[in-house]
C-alpha positions, 0 to 999 in steps of 0.5 A: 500500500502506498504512503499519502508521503509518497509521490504519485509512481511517475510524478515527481517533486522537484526542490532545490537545489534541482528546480534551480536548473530548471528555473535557469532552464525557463529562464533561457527559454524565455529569452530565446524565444522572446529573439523570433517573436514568440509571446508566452500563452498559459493554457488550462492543465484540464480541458474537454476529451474532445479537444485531444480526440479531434485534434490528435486523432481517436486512434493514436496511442495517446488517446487509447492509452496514455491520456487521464479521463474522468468525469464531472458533471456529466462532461468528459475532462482531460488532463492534457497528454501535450501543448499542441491542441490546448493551443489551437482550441485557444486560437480557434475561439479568437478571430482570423486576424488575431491570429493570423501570424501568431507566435506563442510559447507554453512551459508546463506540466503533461500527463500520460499514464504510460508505463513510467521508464528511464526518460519517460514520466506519467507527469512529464514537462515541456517546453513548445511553440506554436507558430500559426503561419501558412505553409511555407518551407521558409519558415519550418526551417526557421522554426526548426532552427530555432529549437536547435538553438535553443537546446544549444542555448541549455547546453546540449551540444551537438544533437541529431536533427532527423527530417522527414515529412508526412505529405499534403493533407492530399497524399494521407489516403495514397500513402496510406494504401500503398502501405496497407499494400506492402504489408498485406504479405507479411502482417503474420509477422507483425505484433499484435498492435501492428496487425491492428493499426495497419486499418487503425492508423497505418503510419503508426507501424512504422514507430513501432520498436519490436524487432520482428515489426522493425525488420518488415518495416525496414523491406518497405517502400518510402512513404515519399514514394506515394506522395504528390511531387509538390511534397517532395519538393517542399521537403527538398526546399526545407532541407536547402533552408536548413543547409542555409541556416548550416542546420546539420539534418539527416533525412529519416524516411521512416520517421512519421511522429505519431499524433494525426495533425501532422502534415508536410514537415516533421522532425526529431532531435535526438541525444546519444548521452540518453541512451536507447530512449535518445528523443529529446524533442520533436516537431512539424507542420500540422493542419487541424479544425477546431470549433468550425475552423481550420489552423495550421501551423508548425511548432515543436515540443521539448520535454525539460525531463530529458534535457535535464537528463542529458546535462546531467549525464554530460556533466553540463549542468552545473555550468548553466547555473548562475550564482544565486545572491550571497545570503545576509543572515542576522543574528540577534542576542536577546529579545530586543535585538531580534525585534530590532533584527526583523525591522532591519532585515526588511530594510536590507531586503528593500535595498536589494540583499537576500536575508533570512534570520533565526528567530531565537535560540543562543548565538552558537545555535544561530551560526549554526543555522547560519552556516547550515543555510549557506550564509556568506554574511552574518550581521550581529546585534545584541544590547550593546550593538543596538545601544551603539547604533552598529552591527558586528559584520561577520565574513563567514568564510574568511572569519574576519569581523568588524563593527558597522554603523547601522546607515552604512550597512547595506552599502557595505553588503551591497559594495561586497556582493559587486 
C-alpha cells in the first residue's frame, strides 16, 4: 500500500537545489524565444476529451492509452497528454486576424499514464511553440532552427536533427494504401498492435520498436514514394533552408511522429548521452479544425525531463547555473535585538540583499543555522550593538569581523556582493 508521503509512481517533486536548473532552464527559454517573436500563452492543465480526440486523432496511442479521463458533471475532462491542441482550441475561439501570424510559447506540466521508464514520466514537462503561419518551407526551417538553438542555448551540444515529412493533407489516403499494400504479405509477422493499426492508423507501424515489426518495416517502400511531387519538393526546399541556416539534418524516411495533425514537415532531435530512449524533442507542420475552423501551423515540443537528463549525464549542468545572491543572515542576542533584527532585515531586503534570520535560540545555535543555510554574511546585534547604533559584520568564510554603523550597512553588503 502506498504512503499519502509518497509521490504519485511517475510524478515527481522537484526542490532545490534541482528546480534551480530548471528555473535557469525557463529562464533561457524565455529569452530565446522572446529573439523570433514568440509571446508566452498559459493554457488550462484540464480541458474537454474532445479537444485531444479531434485534434490528435481517436486512434493514436495517446488517446487509447496514455491520456487521464474522468468525469464531472456529466462532461468528459482531460488532463492534457501535450501543448499542441490546448493551443489551437485557444486560437480557434479568437478571430482570423488575431491570429493570423501568431507566435506563442507554453512551459508546463503533461500527463500520460504510460508505463513510467528511464526518460519517460506519467507527469512529464515541456517546453513548445506554436507558430500559426501558412505553409511555407521558409519558415519550418526557421522554426526548426530555432529549437536547435535553443537546446544549444541549455547546453546540449551537438544533437541529431532527423527530417522527414508526412505529405499534403492530399497524399494521407495514397500513402496510406500503398502501405496497407506492402504489408498485406507479411502482417503474420507483425505484433499484435501492428496487425491492428495497419486499418487503425497505418503510419503508426512504422514507430513501432519490436524487432520482428522493425525488420518488415525496414523491406518497405518510402512513404515519399506515394506522395504528390509538390511534397517532395517542399521537403527538398526545407532541407536547402536548413543547409542555409548550416542546420546539420539527416533525412529519416521512416520517421512519421505519431499524433494525426501532422502534415508536410516533421522532425526529431535526438541525444546519444540518453541512451536507447535518445528523443529529446520533436516537431512539424500540422493542419487541424477546431470549433468550425481550420489552423495550421508548425511548432515543436521539448520535454525539460530529458534535457535535464542529458546535462546531467554530460556533466553540463552545473555550468548553466548562475550564482544565486550571497545570503545576509542576522543574528540577534536577546529579545530586543531580534525585534530590532526583523525591522532591519526588511530594510536590507528593500535595498536589494537576500536575508533570512533565526528567530531565537543562543548565538552558537544561530551560526549554526547560519552556516547550515549557506550564509556568506552574518550581521550581529545584541544590547550593546543596538545601544551603539552598529552591527558586528561577520565574513563567514574568511572569519574576519568588524563593527558597522547601522546607515552604512547595506552599502557595505551591497559594495561586497559587486
Amino acid at each position: 500500500m502506498s504512503s499519502p508521503l509518497q509521490s504519485v509512481q511517475g510524478m515527481s517533486d522537484i526542490a532545490a537545489p534541482d528546480v534551480r536548473l530548471w528555473q535557469r532552464l525557463e529562464e533561457i527559454a524565455r529569452a530565446t524565444l522572446a529573439r523570433y517573436g514568440f509571446e508566452e500563452l498559459r493554457t488550462p492543465i484540464v480541458e474537454f476529451e474532445s479537444v485531444f480526440t479531434r485534434s490528435i486523432g481517436s486512434t493514436t496511442d495517446v488517446v487509447q492509452k496514455e491520456m487521464y479521463v474522468f468525469e464531472k458533471g456529466g462532461r468528459r475532462l482531460a488532463l492534457r497528454p501535450e501543448g499542441t491542441a490546448g493551443v489551437m482550441r485557444y486560437a480557434a475561439g479568437l478571430g482570423p486576424m488575431e491570429t493570423a501570424g501568431a507566435r506563442w510559447f507554453y512551459i508546463g506540466p503533461m500527463f500520460r499514464s504510460e508505463r513510467p521508464q528511464a526518460g519517460r514520466r506519467r507527469q512529464f514537462h515541456q517546453c513548445g511553440v506554436e507558430c500559426l503561419e501558412p505553409p511555407s518551407p521558409l519558415v519550418d526551417a526557421e522554426i526548426l532552427a530555432l529549437q536547435v538553438d535553443l537546446l544549444r542555448a541549455w547546453g546540449l551540444g551537438e544533437c541529431e536533427v532527423r527530417l522527414s515529412t508526412r505529405g499534403a493533407g492530399a497524399d494521407a489516403a495514397r500513402v496510406a494504401e500503398g502501405l496497407r499494400d506492402a504489408l498485406a504479405p507479411r502482417e503474420a509477422e507483425l505484433c499484435e498492435d501492428c496487425r491492428r493499426r495497419i486499418n487503425e492508423n497505418v503510419l503508426r507501424v512504422l514507430d513501432c520498436k519490436q524487432p520482428a515489426c522493425r525488420a518488415v518495416v525496414e523491406t518497405l517502400p518510402e512513404p515519399t514514394s506515394f506522395m504528390d511531387e509538390t511534397s517532395r519538393t517542399y521537403l527538398a526546399q526545407v532541407a536547402e533552408h536548413l543547409d542555409d541556416l548550416q542546420v546539420k539534418h539527416v533525412r529519416d524516411p521512416l520517421l512519421v511522429r505519431g499524433l494525426d495533425y501532422y502534415e508536410h514537415t516533421v522532425w526529431e532531435i535526438t541525444n546519444s548521452a540518453l541512451g536507447a530512449q535518445n528523443a529529446v524533442a520533436g516537431g512539424g507542420r500540422y493542419r487541424m479544425e477546431l470549433g468550425g475552423r481550420e489552423l495550421t501551423g508548425v511548432g515543436f515540443a521539448i520535454g525539460l525531463e530529458r534535457v535535464v537528463s542529458v546535462l546531467q549525464t554530460l556533466g553540463r549542468a552545473e555550468e548553466l547555473l548562475v550564482p544565486g545572491a550571497p545570503l545576509v543572515w542576522l543574528v540577534g542576542l536577546g529579545d530586543a535585538a531580534q525585534r530590532q533584527n526583523l525591522s532591519l532585515m526588511q530594510s536590507l531586503r528593500t535595498a536589494g540583499l537576500t536575508c533570512r534570520m533565526a528567530t531565537g535560540g543562543s548565538m552558537k545555535s544561530q551560526m549554526r543555522a547560519a552556516n547550515k543555510a549557506g550564509a556568506a554574511w552574518a550581521v550581529i546585534r545584541g544590547d550593546d550593538e543596538l545601544a551603539g547604533g552598529v552591527a558586528a559584520l561577520k565574513n563567514m568564510e574568511t572569519g574576519e569581523q568588524a563593527n558597522v554603523p547601522l546607515a552604512e550597512l547595506a552599502g557595505k553588503l551591497t559594495g561586497a556582493q559587486k
